[in-house]
N, C-alpha and C positions, 0 to 999 in steps of 0.2 A: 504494500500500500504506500502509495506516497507522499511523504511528509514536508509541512514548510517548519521553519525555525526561525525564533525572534529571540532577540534581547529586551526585556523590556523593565523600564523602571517603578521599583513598588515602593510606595510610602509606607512605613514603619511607624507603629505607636509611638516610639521612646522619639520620631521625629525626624528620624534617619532616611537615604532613600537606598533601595538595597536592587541590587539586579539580579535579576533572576533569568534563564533559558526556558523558552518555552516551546516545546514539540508538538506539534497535532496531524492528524492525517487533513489531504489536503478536500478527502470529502466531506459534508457539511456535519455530519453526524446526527445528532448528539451523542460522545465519546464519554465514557467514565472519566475520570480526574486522576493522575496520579502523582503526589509528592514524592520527592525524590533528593533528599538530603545527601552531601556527598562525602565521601572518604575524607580523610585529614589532610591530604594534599588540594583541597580544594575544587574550582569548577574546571577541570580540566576537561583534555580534548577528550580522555577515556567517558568522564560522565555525559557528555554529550554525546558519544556515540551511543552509550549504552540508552539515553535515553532516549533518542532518534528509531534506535531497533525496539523500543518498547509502543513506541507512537505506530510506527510501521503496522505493528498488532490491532489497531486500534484505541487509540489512547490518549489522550490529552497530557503530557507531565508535564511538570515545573520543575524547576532545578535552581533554588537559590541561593544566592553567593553569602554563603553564611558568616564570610569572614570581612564581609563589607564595610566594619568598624574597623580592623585594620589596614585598610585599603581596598581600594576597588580591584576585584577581579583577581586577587591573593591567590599565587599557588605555592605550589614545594615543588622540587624534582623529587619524579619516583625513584633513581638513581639513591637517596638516601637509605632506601628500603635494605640497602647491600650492607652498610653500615650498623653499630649500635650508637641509638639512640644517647646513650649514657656519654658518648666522646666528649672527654673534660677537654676546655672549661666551657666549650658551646653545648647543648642538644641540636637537634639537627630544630631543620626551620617547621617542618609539618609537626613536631608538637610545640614548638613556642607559639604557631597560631591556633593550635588547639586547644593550649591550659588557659588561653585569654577568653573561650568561649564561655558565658554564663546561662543559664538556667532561664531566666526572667528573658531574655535579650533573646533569645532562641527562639522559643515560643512565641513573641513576636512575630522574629522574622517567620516563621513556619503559619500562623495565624494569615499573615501578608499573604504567603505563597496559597496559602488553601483560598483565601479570598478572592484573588485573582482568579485562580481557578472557578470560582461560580461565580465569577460574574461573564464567563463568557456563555454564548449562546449556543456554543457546540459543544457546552462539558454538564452531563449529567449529574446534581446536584446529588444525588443520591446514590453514588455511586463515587465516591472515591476513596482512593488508597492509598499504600507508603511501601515504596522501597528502600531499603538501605543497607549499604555492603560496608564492614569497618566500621568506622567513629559512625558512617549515618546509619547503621543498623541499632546501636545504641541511641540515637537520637530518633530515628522511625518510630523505636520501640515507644520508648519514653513519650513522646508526641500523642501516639497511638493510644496509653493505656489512660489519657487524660483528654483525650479528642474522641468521644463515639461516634461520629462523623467518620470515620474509618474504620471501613467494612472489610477492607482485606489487608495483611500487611506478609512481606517477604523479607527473610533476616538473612543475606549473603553472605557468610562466615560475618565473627566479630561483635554477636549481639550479647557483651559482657554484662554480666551484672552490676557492673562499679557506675560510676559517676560519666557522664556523657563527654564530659573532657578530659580523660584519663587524670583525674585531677590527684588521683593515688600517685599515677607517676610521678607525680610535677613534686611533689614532696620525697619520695625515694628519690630524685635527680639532686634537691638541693643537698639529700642527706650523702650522696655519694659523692659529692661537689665539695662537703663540705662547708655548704651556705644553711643560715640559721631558717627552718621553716617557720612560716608565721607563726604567730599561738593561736591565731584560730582558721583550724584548717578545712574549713568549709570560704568556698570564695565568694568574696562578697558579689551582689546582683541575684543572689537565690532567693530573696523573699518571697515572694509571688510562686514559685513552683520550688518546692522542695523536695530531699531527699535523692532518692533512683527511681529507676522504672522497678526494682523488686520491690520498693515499697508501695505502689499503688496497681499490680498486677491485677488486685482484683475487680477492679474497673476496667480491665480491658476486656472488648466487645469484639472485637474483630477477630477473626478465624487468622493463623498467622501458620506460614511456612516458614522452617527454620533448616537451614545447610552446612552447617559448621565443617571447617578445614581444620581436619584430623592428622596431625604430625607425623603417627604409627601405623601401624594396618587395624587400629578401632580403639574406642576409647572405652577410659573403663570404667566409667559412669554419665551420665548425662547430666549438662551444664545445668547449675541455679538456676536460669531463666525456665528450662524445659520441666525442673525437676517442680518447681512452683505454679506452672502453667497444669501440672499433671494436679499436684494435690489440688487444686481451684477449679478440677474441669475443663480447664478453658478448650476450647479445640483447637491444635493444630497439628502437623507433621513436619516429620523429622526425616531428609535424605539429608548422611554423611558423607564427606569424600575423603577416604583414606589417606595416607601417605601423601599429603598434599600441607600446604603454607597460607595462611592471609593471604589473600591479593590473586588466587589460581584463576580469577575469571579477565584477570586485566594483563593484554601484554604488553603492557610498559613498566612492569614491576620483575625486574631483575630476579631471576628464580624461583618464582613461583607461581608463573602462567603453565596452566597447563590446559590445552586448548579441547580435550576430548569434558573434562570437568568443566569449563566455562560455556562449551555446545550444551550440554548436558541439563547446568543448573540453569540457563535460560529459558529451554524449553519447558523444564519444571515451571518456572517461573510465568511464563506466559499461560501454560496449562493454569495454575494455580487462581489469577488472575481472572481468567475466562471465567471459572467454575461460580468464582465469588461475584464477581463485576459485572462481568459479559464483556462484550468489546463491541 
């Protein structure tokens, strides 16, 4: 199906204007909605493809630039991926924009993105959903279990149970740096939405796929997130990809594209999508 693509700018509560990518097929529709929060390296050319092959489906997504308070259009090189994170006295740049991200400020921008989204004429108001691969499978999550507005949601490896900007790391960096952590280590801008996604699982409403990238050939128990979803009912499914790394569906991430897993989980993924959505 053939898709047009736009840059377009969205007004923010806190007052801010944030850009966002927006994918649609180029028939009139009306298409389901899908946000699409992105990896820690920002709006790169990988999340526009991927969101482009999602439109292709039949889809409407949005893609926005979450690091838009620290510059417009912020990325990282995946090339850091080769690297540890911890190299004193810098971290690499994809978490210095990620410990800046806050709680309160997200959900803004995410509010923006979903609003855009209905107010066009070709996106199904009742019908939308959340992808998110890495950092945005933590923020999809999180989004989701406080938005029932999202009917379906897809967790691409990486939907940890910690805090949405690895903000645990950010504190093991200063401690292995040797710089004093704050004394209180929760970052400021969290009033308005607190905690995790594990602390409010049991409001989430959406049916949710989840694909974790398994180090070994199988893990030997199943993540917090699944293990909480289980005790609460909630619906979702679980394909693993063994012997695989964060990042197997993107080939710009240095050793850990693996192209038979990223055909694979798309398909799941677009499958998934249909079942809940439609397209």
């Amino acid at each position: 199906m053939d898709t047009a693509l736009s840059l377009v700018g969205l007004p923010v509560a806190d007052g801010t204007l944030m850009d966002a990518v927006v994918v649609q097929p180029t028939e009139p529709g009306p298409w389901p909605g899908i946000i699409y929060p992105f990896e820690s390296y920002g709006l790169t050319d990988h999340m526009v493809q991927r969101a482009t092959e999602t439109a292709a489906q039949g889809y409407a997504v949005i893609v926005p630039d979450l690091y838009h308070r620290q510059g417009r259009l912020r990325t990282a090189p995946y090339w850091e991926f080769q690297g540890s994170w911890t190299i004193q006295p810098y971290p690499i740049l994809a978490r210095v924009l990620m410990w800046q991200l806050r709680h309160d400020e997200l959900f803004d921008d995410l509010d923006a993105a979903r609003d855009h989204l209905l107010s066009l004429p070709t996106v199904r108001a009742d019908r939308i959903g959340a992808i998110g691969s890495w950092m945005g499978a933590r923020i999809a999550l999180f989004y989701a279990t406080l938005r029932p507005e999202i009917k379906a949601l897809v967790q691409l490896y990486g939907a940890g149970a910690g805090s949405i900007n690895h903000w645990e790391d950010y504190i093991r960096f200063l401690s292995l740096t040797e710089q004093t952590p704050p004394s209180d280590p929760t970052p400021a801008g969290n009033a308005r939405v607190q905690g995790t996604a594990m602390d409010h699982l049991d409001t989430l409403e959406a049916p949710m796929l989840v694909m974790p990238a398994v180090r070994g050939p199988s893990r030997s128990d199943e993540s917090p997130i699944e293990a909480g979803l289980r005790k609460l009912g909630k619906p979702f499914e679980v394909h693993e990809y063994p012997n695989s790394r964060t990042g197997f569906d993107n080939p710009s991430v240095p050793g850990a594209y693996n192209a038979e897993y990223a055909a694979d989980a798309w398909e799941r993924t677009f499958a998934f999508l249909k079942k809940h959505l439609g397209s």
